[in-house]
C-alpha positions as CSV (number, residue, x, y, z in Angstrom):
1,X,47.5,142.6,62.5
2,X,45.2,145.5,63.9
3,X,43.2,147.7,61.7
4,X,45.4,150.7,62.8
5,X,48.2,149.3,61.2
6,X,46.1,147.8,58.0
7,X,45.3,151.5,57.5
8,X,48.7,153.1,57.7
9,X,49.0,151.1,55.0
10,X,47.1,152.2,52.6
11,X,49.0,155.1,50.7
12,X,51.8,152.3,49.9
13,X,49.2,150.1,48.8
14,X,46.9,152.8,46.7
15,X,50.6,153.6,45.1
16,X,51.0,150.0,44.5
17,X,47.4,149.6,43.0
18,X,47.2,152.8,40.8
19,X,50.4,152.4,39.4
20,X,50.2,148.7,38.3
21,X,46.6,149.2,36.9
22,X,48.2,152.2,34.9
23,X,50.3,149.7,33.7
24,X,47.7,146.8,32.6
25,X,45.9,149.4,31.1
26,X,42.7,149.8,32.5
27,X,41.0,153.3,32.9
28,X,40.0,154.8,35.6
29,X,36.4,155.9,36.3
30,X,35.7,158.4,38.9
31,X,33.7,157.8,42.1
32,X,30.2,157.5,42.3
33,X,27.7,157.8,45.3
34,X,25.5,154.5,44.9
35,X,22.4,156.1,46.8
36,X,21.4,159.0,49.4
37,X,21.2,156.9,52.4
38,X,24.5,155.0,51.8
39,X,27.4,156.8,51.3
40,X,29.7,153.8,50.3
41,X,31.6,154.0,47.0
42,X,32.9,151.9,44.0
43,X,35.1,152.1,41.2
44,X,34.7,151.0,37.6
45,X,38.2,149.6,36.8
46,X,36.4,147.7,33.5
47,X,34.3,145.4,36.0
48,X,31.0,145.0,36.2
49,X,29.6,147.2,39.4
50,X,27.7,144.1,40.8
51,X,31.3,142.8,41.3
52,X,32.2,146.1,42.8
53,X,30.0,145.8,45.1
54,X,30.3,143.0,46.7
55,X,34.1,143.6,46.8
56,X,32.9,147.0,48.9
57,X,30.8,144.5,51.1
58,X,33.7,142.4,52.0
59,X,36.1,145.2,53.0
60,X,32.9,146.1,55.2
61,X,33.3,142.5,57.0
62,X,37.2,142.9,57.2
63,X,36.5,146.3,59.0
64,X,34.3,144.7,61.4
65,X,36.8,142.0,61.8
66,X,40.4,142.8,61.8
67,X,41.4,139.2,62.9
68,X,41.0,137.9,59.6
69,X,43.3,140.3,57.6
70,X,46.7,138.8,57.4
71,X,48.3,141.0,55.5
72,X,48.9,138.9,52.7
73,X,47.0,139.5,49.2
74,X,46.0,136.7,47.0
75,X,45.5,138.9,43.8
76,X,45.2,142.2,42.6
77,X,41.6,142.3,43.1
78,X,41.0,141.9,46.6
79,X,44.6,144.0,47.6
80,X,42.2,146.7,45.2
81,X,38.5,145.8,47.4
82,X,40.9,145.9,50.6
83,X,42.5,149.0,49.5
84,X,39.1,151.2,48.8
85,X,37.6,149.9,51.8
86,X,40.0,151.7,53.6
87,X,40.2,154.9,52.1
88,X,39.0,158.4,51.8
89,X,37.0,159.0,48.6
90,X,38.5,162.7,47.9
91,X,41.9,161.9,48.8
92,X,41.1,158.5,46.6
93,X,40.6,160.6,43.4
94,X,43.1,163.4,44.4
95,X,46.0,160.2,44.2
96,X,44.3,158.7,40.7
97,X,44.5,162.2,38.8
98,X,48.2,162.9,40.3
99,X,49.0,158.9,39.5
100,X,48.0,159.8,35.6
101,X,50.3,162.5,35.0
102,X,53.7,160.2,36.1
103,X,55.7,160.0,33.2
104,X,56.6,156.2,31.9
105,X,60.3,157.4,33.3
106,X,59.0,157.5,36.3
107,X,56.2,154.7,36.9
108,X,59.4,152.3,35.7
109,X,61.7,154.1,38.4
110,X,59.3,153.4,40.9
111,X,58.6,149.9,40.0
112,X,61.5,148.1,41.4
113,X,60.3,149.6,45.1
114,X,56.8,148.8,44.3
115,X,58.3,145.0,43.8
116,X,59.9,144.8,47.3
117,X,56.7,146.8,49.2
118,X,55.2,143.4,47.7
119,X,57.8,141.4,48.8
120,X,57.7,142.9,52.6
121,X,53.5,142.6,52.7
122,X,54.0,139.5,51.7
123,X,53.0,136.6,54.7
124,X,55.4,133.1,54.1
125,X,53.4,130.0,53.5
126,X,52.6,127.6,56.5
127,X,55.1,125.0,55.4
128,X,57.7,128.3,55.1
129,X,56.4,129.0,59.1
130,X,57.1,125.4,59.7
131,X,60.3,125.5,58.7
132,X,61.5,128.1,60.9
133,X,59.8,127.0,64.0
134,X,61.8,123.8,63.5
135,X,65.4,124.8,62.7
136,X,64.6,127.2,65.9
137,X,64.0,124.0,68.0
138,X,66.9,121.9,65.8
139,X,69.5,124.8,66.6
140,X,71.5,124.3,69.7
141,X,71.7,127.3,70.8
142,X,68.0,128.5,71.0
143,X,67.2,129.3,74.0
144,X,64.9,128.3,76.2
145,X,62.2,131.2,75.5
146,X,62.9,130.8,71.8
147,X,62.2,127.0,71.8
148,X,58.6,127.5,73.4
149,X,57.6,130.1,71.1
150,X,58.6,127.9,68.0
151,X,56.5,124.9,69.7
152,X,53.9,127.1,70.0
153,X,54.2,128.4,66.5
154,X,53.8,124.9,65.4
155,X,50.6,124.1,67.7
156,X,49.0,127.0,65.9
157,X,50.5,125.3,61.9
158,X,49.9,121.1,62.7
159,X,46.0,122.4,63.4
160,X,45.2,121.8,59.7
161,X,45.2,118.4,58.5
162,X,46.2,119.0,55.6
163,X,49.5,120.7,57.1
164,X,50.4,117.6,60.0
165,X,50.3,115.2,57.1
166,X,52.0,116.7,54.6
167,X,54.5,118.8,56.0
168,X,55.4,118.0,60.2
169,X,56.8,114.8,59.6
170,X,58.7,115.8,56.3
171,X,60.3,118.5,57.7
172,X,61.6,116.5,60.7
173,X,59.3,117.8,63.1
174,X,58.3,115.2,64.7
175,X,61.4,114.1,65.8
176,X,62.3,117.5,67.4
177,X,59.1,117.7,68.9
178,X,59.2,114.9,70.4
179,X,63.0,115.4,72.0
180,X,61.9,118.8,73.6
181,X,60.0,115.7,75.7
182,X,63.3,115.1,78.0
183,X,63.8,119.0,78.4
184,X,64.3,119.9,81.7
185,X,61.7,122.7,81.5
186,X,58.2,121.7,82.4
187,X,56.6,124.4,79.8
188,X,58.5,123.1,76.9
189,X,57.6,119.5,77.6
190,X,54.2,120.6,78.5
191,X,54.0,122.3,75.2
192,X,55.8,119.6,73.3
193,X,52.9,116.7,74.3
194,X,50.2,119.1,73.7
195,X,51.7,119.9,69.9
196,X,51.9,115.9,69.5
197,X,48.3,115.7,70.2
198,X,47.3,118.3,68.4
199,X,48.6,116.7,65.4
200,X,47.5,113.2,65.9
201,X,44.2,113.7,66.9
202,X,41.5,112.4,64.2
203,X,44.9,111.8,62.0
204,X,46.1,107.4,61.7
205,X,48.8,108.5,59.5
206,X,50.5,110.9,62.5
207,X,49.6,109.0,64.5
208,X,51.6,105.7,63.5
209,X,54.5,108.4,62.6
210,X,54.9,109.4,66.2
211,X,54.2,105.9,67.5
212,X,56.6,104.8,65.5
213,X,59.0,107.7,67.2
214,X,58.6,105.8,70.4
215,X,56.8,109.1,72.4
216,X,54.1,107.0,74.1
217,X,56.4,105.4,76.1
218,X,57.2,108.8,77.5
219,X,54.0,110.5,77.6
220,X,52.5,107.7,80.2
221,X,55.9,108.7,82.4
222,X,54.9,112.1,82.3
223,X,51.1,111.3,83.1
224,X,53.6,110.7,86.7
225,X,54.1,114.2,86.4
226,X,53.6,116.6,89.8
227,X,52.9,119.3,87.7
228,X,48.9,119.5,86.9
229,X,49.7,121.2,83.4
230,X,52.3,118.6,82.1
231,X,50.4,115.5,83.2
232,X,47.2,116.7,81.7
233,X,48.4,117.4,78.5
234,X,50.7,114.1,77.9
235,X,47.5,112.3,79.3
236,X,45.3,114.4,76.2
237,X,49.0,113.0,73.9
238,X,48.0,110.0,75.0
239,X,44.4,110.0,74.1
240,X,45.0,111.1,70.8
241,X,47.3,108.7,69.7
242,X,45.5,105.8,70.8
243,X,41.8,106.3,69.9
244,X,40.7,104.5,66.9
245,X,44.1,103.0,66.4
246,X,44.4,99.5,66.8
247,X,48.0,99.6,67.3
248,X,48.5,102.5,69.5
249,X,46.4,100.9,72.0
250,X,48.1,97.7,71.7
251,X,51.9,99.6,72.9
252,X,49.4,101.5,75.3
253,X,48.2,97.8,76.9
254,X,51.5,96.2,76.6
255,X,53.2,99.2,78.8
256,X,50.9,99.3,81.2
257,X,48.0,100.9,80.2
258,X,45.0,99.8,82.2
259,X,47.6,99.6,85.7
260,X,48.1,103.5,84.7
261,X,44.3,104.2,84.0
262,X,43.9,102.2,87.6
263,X,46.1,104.3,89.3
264,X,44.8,107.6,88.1
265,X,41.8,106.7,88.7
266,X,42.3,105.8,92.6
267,X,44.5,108.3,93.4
268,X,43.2,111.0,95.1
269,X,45.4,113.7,94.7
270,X,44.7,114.1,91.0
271,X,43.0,116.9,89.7
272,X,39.5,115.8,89.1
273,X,39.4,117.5,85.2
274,X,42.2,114.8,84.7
275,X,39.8,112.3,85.8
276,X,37.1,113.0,83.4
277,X,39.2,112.8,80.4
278,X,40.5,109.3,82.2
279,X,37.2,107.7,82.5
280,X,36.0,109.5,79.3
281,X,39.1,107.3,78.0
282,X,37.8,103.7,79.1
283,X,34.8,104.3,77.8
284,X,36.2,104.6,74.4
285,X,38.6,102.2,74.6
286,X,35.6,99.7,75.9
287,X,33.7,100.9,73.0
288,X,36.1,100.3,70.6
289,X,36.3,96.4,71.5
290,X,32.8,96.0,71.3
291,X,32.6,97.6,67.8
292,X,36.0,95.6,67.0
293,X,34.0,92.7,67.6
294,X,30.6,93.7,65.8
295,X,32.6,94.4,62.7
296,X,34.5,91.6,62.7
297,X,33.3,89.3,65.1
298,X,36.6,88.9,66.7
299,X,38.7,91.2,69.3
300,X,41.8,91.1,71.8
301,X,41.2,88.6,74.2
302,X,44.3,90.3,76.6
303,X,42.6,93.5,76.1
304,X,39.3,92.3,77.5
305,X,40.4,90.8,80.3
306,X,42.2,93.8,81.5
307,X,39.4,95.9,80.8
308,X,37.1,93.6,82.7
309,X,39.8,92.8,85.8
310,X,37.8,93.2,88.7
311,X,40.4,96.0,90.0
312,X,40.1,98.2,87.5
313,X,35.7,98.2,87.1
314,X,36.4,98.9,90.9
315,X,38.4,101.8,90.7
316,X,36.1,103.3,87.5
317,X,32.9,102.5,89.9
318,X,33.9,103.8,93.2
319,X,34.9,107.2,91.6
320,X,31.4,108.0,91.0
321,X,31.5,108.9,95.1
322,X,32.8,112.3,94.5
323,X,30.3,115.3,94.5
324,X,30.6,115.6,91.3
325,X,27.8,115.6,88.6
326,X,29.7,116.0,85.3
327,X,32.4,113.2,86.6
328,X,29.6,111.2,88.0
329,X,27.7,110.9,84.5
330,X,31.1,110.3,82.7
331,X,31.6,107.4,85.1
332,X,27.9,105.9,84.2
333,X,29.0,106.3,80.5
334,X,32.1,104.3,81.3
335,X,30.0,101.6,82.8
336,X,27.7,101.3,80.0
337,X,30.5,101.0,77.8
338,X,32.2,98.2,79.6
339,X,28.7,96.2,80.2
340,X,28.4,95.9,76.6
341,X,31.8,93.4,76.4
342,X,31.3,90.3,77.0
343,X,33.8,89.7,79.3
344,X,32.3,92.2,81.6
345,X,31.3,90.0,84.3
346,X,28.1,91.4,86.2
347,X,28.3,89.5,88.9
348,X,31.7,90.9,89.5
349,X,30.5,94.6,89.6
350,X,27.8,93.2,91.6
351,X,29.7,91.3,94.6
352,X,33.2,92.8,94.6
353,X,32.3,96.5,93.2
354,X,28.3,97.2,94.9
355,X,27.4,98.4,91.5
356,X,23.9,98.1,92.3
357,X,24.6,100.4,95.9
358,X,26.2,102.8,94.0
359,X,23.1,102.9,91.3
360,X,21.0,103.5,94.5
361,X,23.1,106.3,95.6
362,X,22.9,107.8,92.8
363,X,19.5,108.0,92.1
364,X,19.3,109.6,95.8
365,X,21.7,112.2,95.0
366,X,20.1,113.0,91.8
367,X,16.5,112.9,92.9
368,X,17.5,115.7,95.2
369,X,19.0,117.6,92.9
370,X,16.0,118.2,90.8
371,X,14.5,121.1,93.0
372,X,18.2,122.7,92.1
373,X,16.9,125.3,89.0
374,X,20.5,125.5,87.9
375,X,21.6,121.6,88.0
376,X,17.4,120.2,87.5
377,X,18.0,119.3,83.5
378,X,21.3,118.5,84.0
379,X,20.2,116.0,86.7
380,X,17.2,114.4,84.7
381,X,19.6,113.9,81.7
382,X,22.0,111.9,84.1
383,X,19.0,109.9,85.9
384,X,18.3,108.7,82.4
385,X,21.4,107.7,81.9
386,X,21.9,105.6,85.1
387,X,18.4,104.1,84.4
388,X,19.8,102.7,81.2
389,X,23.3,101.5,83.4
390,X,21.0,99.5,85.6
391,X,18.8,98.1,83.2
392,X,22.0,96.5,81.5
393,X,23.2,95.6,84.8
394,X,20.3,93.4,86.0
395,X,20.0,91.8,81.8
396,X,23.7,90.8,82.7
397,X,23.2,89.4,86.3
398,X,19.9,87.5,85.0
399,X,22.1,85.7,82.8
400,X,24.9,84.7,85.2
401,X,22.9,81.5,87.1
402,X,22.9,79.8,83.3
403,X,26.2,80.7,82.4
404,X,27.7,79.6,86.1
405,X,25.4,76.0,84.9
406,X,26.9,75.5,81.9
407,X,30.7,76.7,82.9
408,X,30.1,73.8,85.3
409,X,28.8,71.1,83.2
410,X,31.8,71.9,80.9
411,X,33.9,71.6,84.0
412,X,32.4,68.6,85.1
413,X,32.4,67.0,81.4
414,X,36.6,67.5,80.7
415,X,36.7,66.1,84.2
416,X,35.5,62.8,82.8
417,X,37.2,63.3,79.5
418,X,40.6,63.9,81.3
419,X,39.5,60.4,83.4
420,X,38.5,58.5,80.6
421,X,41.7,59.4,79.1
422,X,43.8,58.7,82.0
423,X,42.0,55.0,82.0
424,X,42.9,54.5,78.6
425,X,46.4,54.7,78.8
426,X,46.7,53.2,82.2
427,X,45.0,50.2,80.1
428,X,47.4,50.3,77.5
429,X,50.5,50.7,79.7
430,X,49.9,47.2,81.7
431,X,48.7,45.3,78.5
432,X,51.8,46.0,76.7
């Protein structure tokens, strides 16, 4: 609400103020100048002026800042500060003295539209917002501009915590959310995924709700999407349903998951923001399997091996080729990440991905961007990084010649065990 309108407000608000402190009765004190060089005023409604005070300061911060007036009052008090704040001090006193003279007759006639002013200033709750933006997307005959503006109501509400959990899934919100997903307008599905993520994001409990809705399978077939908008936000959906969730990223692996990362990642006719917030994705996916397994000491076997098919390290690596700084360091974070699982084979990234070429290419690129003023810092930061990449590159390739010895001594040992066996019954069989 602007300040213009705050202030045309006023009169009905003084009226509201005088005549219900007539009421409680308190007196009322005149106005007083607090010093020469500030000409800002208080009243003495039987509070002590220290209060007053910094009830005048805060109307000072609400002038200065008319975003944060709602036009809804908690209690008398601050509707009082808010009120002073935005008044002239002769015209203040003028209203007081005529206020006093109303006769009981009429302060009671006037009470009953004092009640509904109230009523009218006052703003409905978030659940009560809720509510409406969601019987706008449950009636059938919204149309299409109405349903948008409800979703985006609700992307504004499900921000709070407090208010996903509590209220979204209650209310059945979810579930209309999440069937503005087949509409056959891109903005509303656009909208839709980017409410869903909004409220899962940081949040297990939503996000098992909507799991549990069945929208991932969706959102990774609007990922497909040929509109950059729609497939950026289900991807973000996505994201936030999945991270830190043990079974979201389960449904994500058993649909497809890492085939889709693959593909986004190799094709290049995506939009290269998309392709950050991809490879940002592996990394914490890859991350979350190595903490899995240093908390618990156990982890997804299928999930590993997908994450370390040599296919998809390819495709993470060989996006690092674009001119691209910012996706370039979120690629060497994505290779860290994966280096640290032990089914990350290094000899792999070495032989069928040039890992080590790349590194070199890198450090070229970067080296020559350090006479760049604008990019130097930037570049340092991400020569450090690719430093560290390598270092846990060659640790991994120095311990590949004992680990291809013992994988074959184990080979070469069940060989004899299978033979021995194979002996042993063959014994048995013609002695019988």
């Amino acid at each position: 609400m602007a300040i213009g309108r705050n202030k045309a407000q006023v009169p009905i608000l003084l009226s509201i103020i005088f005549i219900l402190v007539l009421q409680s009765g308190h007196p009322l004190a005149a106005l007083e100048k607090e010093n020469s060089s500030n000409s800002s005023v208080s009243w003495s409604i039987g509070r002590d002026t220290n209060d007053l005070r910094k009830g005048s300061e805060s109307t000072e911060s609400l002038e200065e800042d008319g975003d944060e007036f709602t036009g809804g009052f908690s209690t008398l008090d601050s509707m009082l500060q808010w009120a002073i704040g935005h008044s002239d001090p002769a015209k203040l006193k003028e209203k007081a003295e005529y206020t006093e003279k109303l006769s009981p007759e009429e302060l009671l006639s006037k009470q009953s539209d004092i009640k509904e002013l109230m009523e009218k200033l006052k703003m409905p709750s978030d659940a009560e917002l809720m509510k409406i933006a969601i019987a706008d997307l449950n009636n059938s005959s919204s149309s299409p501009q109405e349903r948008l503006h409800a979703l985006s109501e609700l992307l504004v509400l499900v921000e709070p915590i407090d208010n996903a959990i509590v209220d979204m899934d209650k209310l059945g919100g979810l579930e209309a959310v999440i069937k503005e997903l087949e509409d056959i307008e891109s903005d509303i599905r656009t909208t839709s995924a980017w409410v869903l993520g909004k409220a899962s994001q940081n949040n297990p409990l939503v996000q098992n709700q909507i799991l549990g809705y069945g929208a991932l399978t969706r959102l990774m077939k609007m990922v497909h999407s040929s509109y950059t908008e729609e497939a950026a936000k289900a991807f973000y959906a996505i994201s936030a349903l999945i991270r830190n969730n043990e079974i979201g990223q389960e449904l994500f692996y058993l649909e497809g998951g890492t085939i889709l990362l693959q593909d986004m990642l190799r094709n290049s006719s995506i939009d290269t923001r998309l392709q950050k917030k991809v490879v940002f994705l592996v990394a914490d996916l890859a991350d979350y399997q190595a903490n899995l397994r240093s908390a618990s000491g156990d982890n997804n076997s299928l999930v590993l091996s997908l994450l370390s098919n040599r296919f998809f390290l390819k495709s993470v690596v060989d996006l690092s080729v674009k001119p691209d700084l910012d996706l370039q360091e979120k690629v060497l974070m994505a290779v860290r990440s994966l280096l640290h699982l032990a089914s990350t084979e290094a000899r792999e990234l070495k032989e069928f991905c040039s890992l080590d070429q790349v590194l070199e290419t890198i450090r070229v690129q970067l080296e020559a961007l350090t006479s760049d003023e604008d990019l130097a810092d930037f570049a340092r930061d991400v020569e450090t990084l690719r430093r560290e990449v390598q270092s846990l590159f060659h640790q991994k390739l120095e311990q590949v010649p004992f680990l291809v010895h013992l994988r074959l001594f184990l080979v070469r040992d069940s060989y004899r065990v299978d033979w021995c066996l194979l002996l042993s019954q063959h014994y048995i069989t013609t002695n019988l």
